[in-house]
C-alpha positions in Angstrom: 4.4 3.1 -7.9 6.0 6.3 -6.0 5.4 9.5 -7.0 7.2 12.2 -5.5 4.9 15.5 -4.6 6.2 18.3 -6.1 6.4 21.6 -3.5 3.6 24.1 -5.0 1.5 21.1 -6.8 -2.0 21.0 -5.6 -3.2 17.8 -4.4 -5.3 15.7 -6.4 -8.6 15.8 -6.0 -12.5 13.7 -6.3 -15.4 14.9 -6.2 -14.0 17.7 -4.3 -11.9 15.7 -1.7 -8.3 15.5 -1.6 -6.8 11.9 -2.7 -4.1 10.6 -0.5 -2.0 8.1 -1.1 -1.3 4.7 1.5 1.8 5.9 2.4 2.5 9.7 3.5 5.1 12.3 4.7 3.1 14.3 7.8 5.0 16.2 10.6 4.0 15.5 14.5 3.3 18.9 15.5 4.6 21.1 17.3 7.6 19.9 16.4 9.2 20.1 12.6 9.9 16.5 12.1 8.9 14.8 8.8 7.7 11.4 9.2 6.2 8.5 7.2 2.7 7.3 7.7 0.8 4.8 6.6 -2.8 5.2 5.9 -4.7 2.2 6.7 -8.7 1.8 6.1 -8.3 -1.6 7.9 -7.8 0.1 11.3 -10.1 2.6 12.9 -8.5 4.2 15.4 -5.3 5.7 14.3 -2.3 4.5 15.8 1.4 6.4 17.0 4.8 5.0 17.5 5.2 5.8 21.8 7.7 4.5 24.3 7.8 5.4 28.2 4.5 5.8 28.7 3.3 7.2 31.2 0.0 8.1 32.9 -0.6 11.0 35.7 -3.3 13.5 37.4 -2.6 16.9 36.8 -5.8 19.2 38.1 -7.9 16.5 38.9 -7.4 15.2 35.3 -5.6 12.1 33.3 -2.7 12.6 31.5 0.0 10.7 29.8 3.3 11.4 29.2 5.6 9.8 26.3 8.1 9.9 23.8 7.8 9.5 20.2 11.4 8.3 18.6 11.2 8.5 15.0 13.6 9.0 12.0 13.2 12.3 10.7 12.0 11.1 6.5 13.9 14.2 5.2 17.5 13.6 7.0 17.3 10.3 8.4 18.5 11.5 11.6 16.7 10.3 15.0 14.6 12.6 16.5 13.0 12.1 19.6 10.0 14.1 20.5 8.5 14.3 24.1 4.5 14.8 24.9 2.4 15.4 27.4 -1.4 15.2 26.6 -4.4 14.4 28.2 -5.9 11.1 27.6 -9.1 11.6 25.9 -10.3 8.2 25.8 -9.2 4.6 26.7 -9.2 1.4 23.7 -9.2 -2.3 23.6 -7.2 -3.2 20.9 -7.7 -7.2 19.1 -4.5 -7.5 16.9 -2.4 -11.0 15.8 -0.3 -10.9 19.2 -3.3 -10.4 21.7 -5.4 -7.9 23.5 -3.8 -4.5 24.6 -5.8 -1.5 26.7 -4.1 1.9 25.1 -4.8 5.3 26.0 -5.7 7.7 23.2 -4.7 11.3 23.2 -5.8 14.2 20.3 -2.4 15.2 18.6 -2.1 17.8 15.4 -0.8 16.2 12.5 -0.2 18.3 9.6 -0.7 16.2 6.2 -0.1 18.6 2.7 -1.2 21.9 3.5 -3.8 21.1 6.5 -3.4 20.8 10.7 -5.9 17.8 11.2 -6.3 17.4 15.5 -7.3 13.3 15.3 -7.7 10.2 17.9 -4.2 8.2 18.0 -4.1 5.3 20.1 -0.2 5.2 21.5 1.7 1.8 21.7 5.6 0.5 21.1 5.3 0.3 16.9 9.3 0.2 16.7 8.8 -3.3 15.3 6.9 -1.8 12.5 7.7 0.0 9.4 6.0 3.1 10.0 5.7 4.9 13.0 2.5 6.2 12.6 -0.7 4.6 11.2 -3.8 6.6 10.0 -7.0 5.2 11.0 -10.7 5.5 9.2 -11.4 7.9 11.5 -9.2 10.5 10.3 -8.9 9.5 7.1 -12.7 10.7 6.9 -11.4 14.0 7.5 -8.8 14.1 4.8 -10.2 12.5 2.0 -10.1 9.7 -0.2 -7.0 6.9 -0.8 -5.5 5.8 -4.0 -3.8 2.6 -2.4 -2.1 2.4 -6.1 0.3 5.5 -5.3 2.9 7.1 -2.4 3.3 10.6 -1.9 0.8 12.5 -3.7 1.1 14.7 -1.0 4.0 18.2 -0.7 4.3 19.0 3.2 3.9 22.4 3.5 3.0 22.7 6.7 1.7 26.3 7.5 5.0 28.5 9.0 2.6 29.3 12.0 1.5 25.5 13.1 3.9 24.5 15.5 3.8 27.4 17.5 -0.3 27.7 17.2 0.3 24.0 18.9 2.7 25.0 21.1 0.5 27.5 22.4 -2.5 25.2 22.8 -1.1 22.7 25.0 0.3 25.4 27.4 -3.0 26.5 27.6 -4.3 23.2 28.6 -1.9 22.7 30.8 -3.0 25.8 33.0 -6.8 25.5 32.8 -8.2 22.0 32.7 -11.7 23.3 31.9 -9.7 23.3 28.1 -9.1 19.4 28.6 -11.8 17.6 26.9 -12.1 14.2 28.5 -15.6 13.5 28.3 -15.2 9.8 26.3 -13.3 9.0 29.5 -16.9 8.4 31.1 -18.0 6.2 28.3 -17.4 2.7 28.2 -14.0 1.5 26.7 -14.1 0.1 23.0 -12.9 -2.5 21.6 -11.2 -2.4 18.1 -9.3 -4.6 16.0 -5.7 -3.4 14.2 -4.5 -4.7 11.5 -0.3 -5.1 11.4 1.8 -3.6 9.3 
């Protein structure tokens, strides 16, 4: 059953959390972008459509540069978005076609009314429906799923988000002290993914 979120309604709510449902419209900040999600409690790390991937050293520290292609869930035109972030941690992932090292980066997402910063995991989902797949591990910082509905969710994304972003990674860029890459020195884990 789809329900459509109405712009202005508040978001359901239990016990105080906000109720999401499995699949969501979220925009890939900084940029403006509306894109479908799927929220998954199968898979822990979250998970983000990324092609021409790309690792480097800038100040001493890893980084990763990539491209997120996506169709834009409002217009249906292709947008392609380009990152650089720096990799916060490395995965092992265990899905149906094998084993796969990924590098995660932090990315702002907003869902509804809220910037979350979360762990994605980046790998070539263009042979899946969604581009991007919400983890337990932010989905523990949203709130709770009703895997009965779609889009309990209006995106209305604060005016001043993509900018605040914007802003952010500049900053990182200059000073690496602002680059937090301490899971880098902690051994790699291993997780399994569920396919979509």
């Amino acid at each position: 059953m789809e329900n459509d979120a109405k712009s202005g309604a508040k978001p359901e709510q239990l016990g105080g959390q906000v109720v999401v449902g499995w699949i969501e419209k979220a925009q890939i900040l900084p940029e403006l972008a509306a894109v479908k999600l799927k929220v998954d409690s199968g898979a822990l790390t979250s998970s983000m459509h990324a092609v021409n991937i790309e690792t480097f050293t800038r100040k001493g520290k890893e980084w990763v540069r990539y491209d997120v292609p996506v169709k834009d869930a409002d217009t249906d035109e292709l947008v392609r978005m380009e990152f650089e972030r720096p990799v916060y941690r490395r995965v092992l992932v265990r899905g149906a076609g094998g084993k796969e090292r990924r590098p995660v980066v932090k990315m702002s997402i907003c869902l509804g009314d809220q910037v979350y910063e979360e762990q994605f995991s980046l790998r070539d989902r263009g042979d899946m429906t969604y581009p991007v797949l919400i983890g337990r591990r932010t989905i523990e910082n949203i709130g709770l799923i009703d895997v009965s509905q779609t889009f309990l969710l209006p995106l209305e994304c604060p005016a001043e988000a993509g900018e605040e972003e914007r802003s952010k990674q500049k900053r990182m860029k200059r000073d690496e002290s602002l680059v937090d890459d301490s899971k880098m020195k902690e051994p790699e884990e291993t997780e399994d993914e569920d396919e979509d």
